[in-house]
N, C-alpha and C positions, 0 to 999 in steps of 0.2 A: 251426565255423559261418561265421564269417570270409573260408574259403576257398569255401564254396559262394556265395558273399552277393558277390562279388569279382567274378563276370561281371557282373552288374546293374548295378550299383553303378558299376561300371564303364564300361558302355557307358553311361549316362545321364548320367556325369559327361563321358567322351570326346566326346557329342553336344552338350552345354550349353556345353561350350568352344568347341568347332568352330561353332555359330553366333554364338556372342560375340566369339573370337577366332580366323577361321580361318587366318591368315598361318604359324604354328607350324607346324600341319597341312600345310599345304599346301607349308611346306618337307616334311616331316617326308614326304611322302606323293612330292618329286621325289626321293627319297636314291636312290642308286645304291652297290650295295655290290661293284661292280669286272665284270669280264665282261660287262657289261651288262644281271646281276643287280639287275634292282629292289629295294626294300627289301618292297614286296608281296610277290614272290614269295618274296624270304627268312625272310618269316618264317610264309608256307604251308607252304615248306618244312620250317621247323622244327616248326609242330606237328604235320607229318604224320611226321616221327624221332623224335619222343616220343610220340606214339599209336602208331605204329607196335613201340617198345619195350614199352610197355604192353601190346598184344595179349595176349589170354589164350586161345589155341587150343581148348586141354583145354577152355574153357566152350561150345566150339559145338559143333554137331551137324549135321554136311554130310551131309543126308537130301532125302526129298523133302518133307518140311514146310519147311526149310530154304530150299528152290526157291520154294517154294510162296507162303514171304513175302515172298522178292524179286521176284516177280512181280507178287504184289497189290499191292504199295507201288508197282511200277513203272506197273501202269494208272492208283492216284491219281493219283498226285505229276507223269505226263507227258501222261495221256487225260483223267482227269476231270477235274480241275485248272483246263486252263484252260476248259472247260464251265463252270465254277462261276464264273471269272472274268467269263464275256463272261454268263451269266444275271443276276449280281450288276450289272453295267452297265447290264445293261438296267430291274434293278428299282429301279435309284437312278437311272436318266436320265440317265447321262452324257452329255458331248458324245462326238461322235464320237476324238478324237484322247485326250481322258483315257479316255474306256472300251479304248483300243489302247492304251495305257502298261498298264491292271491287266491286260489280257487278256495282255500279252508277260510280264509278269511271273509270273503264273500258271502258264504254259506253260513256266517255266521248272525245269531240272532241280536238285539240291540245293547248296547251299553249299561250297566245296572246302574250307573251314577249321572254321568256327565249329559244325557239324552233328556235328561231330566230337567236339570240346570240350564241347558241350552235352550231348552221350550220357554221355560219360566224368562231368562236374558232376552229372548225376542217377542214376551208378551203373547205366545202361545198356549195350547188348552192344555193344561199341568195334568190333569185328571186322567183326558187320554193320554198321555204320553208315559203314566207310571201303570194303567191295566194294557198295554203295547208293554211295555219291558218285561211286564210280569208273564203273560198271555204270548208272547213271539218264544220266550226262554222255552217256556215249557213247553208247547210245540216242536220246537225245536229239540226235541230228544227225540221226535221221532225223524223230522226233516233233514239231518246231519247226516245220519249214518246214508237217506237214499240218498240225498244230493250229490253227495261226496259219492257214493258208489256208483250214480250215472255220469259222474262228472271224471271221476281221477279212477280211470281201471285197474290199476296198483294198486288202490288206496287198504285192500286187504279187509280184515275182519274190524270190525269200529266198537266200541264199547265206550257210549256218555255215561255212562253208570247212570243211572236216571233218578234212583233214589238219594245221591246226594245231591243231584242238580235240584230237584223239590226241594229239600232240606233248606239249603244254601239258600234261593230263591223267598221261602216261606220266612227263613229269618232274617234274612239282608233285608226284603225289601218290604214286602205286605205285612208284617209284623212292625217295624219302624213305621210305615205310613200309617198305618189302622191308628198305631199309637200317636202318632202325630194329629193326627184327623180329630181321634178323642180328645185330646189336648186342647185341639182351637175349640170346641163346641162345651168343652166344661170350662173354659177361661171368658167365651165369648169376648174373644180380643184376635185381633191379627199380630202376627210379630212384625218385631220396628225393622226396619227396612235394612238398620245394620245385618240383619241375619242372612241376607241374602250374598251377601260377602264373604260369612262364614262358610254358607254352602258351597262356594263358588272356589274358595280357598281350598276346602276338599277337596274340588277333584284338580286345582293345583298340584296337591301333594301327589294326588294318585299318578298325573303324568309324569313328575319330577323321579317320583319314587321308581315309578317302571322305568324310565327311560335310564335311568344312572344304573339299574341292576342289566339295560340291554345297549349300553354303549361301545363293550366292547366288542358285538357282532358287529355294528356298523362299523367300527375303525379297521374289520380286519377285511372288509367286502370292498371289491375291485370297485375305483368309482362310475368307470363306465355300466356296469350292470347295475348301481344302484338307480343311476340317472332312470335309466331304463324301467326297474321295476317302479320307482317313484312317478313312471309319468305314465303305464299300464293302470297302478291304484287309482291316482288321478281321475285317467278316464272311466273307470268302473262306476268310481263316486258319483263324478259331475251326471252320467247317466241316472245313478241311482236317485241326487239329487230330484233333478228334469223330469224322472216318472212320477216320482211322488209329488212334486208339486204339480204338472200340468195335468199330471191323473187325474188327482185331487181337483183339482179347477174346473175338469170335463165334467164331474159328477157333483159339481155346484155347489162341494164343500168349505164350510167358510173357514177366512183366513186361520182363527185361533186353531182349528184344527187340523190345516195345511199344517202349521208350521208344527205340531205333534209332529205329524207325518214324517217333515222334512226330515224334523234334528233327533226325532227318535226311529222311525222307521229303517232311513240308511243308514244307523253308525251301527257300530260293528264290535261285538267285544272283544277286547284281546284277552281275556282272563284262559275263554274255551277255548280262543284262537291256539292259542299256544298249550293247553291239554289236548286238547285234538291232534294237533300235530304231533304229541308225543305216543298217543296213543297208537295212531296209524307211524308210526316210528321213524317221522320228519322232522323230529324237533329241533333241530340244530341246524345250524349254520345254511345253506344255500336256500334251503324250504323257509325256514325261521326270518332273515331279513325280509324276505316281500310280505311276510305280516307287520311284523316291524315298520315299514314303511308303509302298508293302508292306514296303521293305526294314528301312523302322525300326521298325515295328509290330511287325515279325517278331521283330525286333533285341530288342527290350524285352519283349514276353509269353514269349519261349520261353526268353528268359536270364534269367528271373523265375520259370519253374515248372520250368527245369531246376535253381533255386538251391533251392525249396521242396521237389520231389521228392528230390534229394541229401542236403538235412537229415532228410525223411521219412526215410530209410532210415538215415541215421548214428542216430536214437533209436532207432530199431527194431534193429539192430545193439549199442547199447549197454545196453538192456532185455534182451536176452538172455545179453549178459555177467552 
């Protein structure tokens, strides 16, 4: 129980530090661990060689339903997505510059670490939820710039640089997992259960680390707009949620790869979120907090029903013992 209950628990303790105390963090978030190796990226790296070990082949079925669901997850999570972002803005009245931080956000393709770890916490398909992060990214160099340019008519000229999102993409994550994946099939062992902790503590660090380097946007933001933009993200989400699983259910997909869907499909990176917005030249303050606040929304309901559906499944697993 312990271990499902660990990402929660966790990420709302890492967040309650980070705006009480964020100096820790904000060392903890400059650490360089040699080569010019971030401490981010070190430890994307790592939970993509132990998901990557993990992989369980024999549970997938490379067919055309197969295609079929990474397909649909991909017109959510990169077309409708942020349609839902920029209709939601408009039925809460944003200003202009908060309604362009939920819209970029929205628009934005899956999380490279934590979408991962959430699949694997509620006993979902690992497999698709790491070619979804991989396969949504990369699409998404092209999906950004139109999205964002039918959605925000300001939003001006956009530039993903595309060749270091590949780059970044090839070595963060398909390089880590490939390696991982070689790993379990020349050791012919699974890792001890402790590792799942280790992973899980990663993207601990990563929210602790982000959130202590963005504390002090949120101390300086009126609290009635934040209320506001917090409960706009919300609703984006809980939709985003609701498509993907009842989609997924209409097209008689099974559970392990529902929950792919759910906890990699909707979440949302804040890495682009926030290059993007700099790019289109909103990265600060009134556009910057409503991404800030999809990311912790996000943070906290899906590391919450990914900790509930995980235990769902260990008593149902233990009733049939």
């Amino acid at each position: 129980m312990f271990r499902k209950l660990f990402l929660p628990l966790g990420i709302i303790v890492s967040v309650v530090i980070a705006f009480i105390l964020p100096e820790p963090g904000l060392w903890f978030k400059g650490l360089n661990c040699g080569s010019n190796l971030t401490i981010n990226n070190f430890l994307i790296v790592l939970v993509f060689v132990i998901c990557g070990w993990n992989i369980d082949v024999g549970s997938t079925r490379f067919d055309r339903k197969f295609a079929l669901i990474f397909c649909a997850g991909a017109v959510v999570t990169l077309v409708l997505s942020p349609l839902l972002g920029w209709g939601t803005a408009k039925l809460f009245a944003l200003g202009a510059l908060p309604a362009t931080g939920l819209i970029v956000a929205a628009a934005m393709p899956p999380t490279l670490s934590s979408g991962i770890v959430l699949t694997e916490t509620a006993n979902g398909n690992s497999l698709l939820s790491i070619l979804m992060t991989v396969g949504y990214n990369l699409i998404s160099v092209l999906s950004i710039p139109l999205m964002l340019a039918l959605c925000i008519s300001s939003a001006g000229e956009i530039d993903t640089n595309p060749v270091k999102m590949f780059t970044q993409l090839f070595l963060l994550v398909l390089v880590p997992s490939v390696a991982g994946f070689g790993m379990q099939k020349l050791s012919k062992r699974k890792l001890p259960v402790f590792f799942s902790y280790i992973s899980t503590l990663a993207v601990i660090l990563l929210v602790w680390g982000f959130f202590s380097a963005s504390s002090a946007h949120f101390k300086q933001h009126p609290l009635s707009e934040l209320l506001l933009e917090g409960t706009a993200a919300l609703v984006v989400h809980l939709l985003l949620l609701v498509i993907m699983w009842y989609g997924a259910a209409a097209m008689k997909v099974g559970v392990p790869e529902r929950k792919a869907l759910l906890f990699t499909g909707a979440s949302k990176t804040i890495t682009i979120t926030i290059t993007t917005l700099n790019i289109i030249g909103a990265g600060t303050g009134a556009a910057l907090v409503p991404a800030l606040v999809f990311y912790f929304v996000q943070s906290i309901v899906d590391s919450t029903l990914a900790a509930k559906m995980g235990l769902s499944r260990d008593k149902t697993v233990e009733g049939e013992d």
